[in-house]
C-alpha positions as CSV (number, residue, x, y, z in Angstrom):
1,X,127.3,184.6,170.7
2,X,126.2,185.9,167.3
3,X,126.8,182.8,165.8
4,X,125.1,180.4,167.9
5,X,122.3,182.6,167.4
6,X,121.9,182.3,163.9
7,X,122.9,178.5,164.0
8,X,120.1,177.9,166.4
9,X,117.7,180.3,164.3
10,X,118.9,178.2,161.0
11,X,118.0,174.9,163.1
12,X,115.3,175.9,163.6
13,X,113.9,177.1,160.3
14,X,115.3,173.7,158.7
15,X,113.2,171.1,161.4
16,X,110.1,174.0,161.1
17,X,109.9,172.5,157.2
18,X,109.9,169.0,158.2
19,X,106.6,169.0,160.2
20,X,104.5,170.0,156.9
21,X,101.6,168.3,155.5
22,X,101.7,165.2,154.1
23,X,101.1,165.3,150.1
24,X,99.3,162.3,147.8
25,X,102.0,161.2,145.0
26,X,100.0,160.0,142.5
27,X,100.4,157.6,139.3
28,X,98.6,154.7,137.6
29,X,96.9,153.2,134.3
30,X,94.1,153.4,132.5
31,X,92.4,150.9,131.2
32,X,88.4,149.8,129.7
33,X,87.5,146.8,131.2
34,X,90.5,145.1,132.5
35,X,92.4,145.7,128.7
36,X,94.8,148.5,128.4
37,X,94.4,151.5,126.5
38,X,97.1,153.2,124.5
39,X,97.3,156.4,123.0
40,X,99.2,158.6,120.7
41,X,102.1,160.1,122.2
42,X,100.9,163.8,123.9
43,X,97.9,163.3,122.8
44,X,95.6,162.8,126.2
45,X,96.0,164.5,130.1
46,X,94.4,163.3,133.1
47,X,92.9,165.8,135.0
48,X,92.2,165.9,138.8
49,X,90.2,168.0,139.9
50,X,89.6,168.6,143.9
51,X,85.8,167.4,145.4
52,X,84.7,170.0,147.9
53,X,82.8,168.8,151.2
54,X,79.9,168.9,149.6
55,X,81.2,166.9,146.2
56,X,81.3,169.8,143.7
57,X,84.4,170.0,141.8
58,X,87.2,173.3,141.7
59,X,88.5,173.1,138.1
60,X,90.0,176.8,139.3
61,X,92.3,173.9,141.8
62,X,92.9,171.1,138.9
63,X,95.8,169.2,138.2
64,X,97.1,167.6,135.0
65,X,98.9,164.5,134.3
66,X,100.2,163.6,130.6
67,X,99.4,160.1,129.6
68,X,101.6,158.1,128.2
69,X,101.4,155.7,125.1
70,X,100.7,152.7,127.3
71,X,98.4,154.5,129.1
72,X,100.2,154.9,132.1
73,X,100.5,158.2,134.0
74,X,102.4,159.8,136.7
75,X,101.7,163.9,138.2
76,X,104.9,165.4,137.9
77,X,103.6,169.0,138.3
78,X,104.0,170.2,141.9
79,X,106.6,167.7,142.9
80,X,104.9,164.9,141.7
81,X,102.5,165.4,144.9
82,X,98.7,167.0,145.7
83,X,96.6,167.4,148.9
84,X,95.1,164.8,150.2
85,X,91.3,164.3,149.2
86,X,88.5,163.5,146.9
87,X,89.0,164.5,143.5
88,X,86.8,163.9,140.1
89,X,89.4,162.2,137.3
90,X,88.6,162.7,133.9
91,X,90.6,162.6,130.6
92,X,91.3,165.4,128.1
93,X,92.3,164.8,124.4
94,X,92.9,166.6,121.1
95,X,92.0,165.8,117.9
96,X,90.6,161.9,116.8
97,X,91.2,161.1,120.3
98,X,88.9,163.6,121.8
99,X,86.3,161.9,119.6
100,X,86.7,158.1,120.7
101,X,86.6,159.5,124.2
102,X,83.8,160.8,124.2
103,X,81.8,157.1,125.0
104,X,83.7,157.4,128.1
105,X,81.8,160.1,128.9
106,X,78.6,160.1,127.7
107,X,76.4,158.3,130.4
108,X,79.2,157.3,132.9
109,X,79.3,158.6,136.4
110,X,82.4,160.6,137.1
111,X,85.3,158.9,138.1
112,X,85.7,160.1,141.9
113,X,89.0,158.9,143.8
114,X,90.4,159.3,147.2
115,X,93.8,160.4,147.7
116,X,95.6,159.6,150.7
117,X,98.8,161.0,152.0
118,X,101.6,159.0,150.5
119,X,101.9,156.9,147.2
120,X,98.7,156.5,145.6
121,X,98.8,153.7,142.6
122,X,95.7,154.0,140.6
123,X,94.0,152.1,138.4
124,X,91.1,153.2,136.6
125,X,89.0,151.6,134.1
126,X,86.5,153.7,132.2
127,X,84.4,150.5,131.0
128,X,84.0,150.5,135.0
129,X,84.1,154.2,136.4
130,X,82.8,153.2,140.0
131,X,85.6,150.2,140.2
């Protein structure tokens, strides 16, 4: 008796886990209009940072991805995944690179995205933030 107890308690805490939220995997590219950028290696991050309902960004909730010399990124922090939602995407750099950056920034609206459950390939192109 015992034991059927705990194999139907184990059953079901194991199908309890299966019903959870869905998650956003997330990785792309960046690029300035249509032509890739590249970067030196661990140099650069992307940073997403969760939109509340009334589009003011949580950089207390943000998450980072490293870019990669091509340019390419993937999250790998929290399993690769994040909540669904809107976020604001922006890059951070050290050094040089922050420098060059900084005409990304400087009169561009903020990149916003929508992440939906499941993969999310992004591209994003800072010569064309709203595209």
């Amino acid at each position: 008796m015992r034991r059927a107890l705990l194999f139907v308690a184990l059953v079901g805490l194991t199908a309890g886990g299966c019903g959870g939220p869905k998650l956003a995997k997330v990785k792309g590219k960046l690029v300035t209009n249509d032509q890739p950028m590249t970067f030196p290696l661990a140099s650069a991050g992307v940073i997403f940072t969760p939109l509340s309902a009334e589009g003011t960004p949580d950089p207390s909730k943000a998450f980072t991805a490293v870019i990669n010399e091509d340019g390419t990124f993937e999250m790998l922090a929290s399993g690769g995944q994040l909540p669904p939602g809107k976020y604001q995407i922006s890059i951070q750099a050290q050094g040089k690179l922050k420098e060059q950056l900084k005409k990304f920034g400087e009169g561009v609206s903020p990149v916003r995205r929508e992440l939906q459950p499941g993969p999310n390939e992004l591209v994003i192109d800072f010569g064309k933030p709203e595209g």
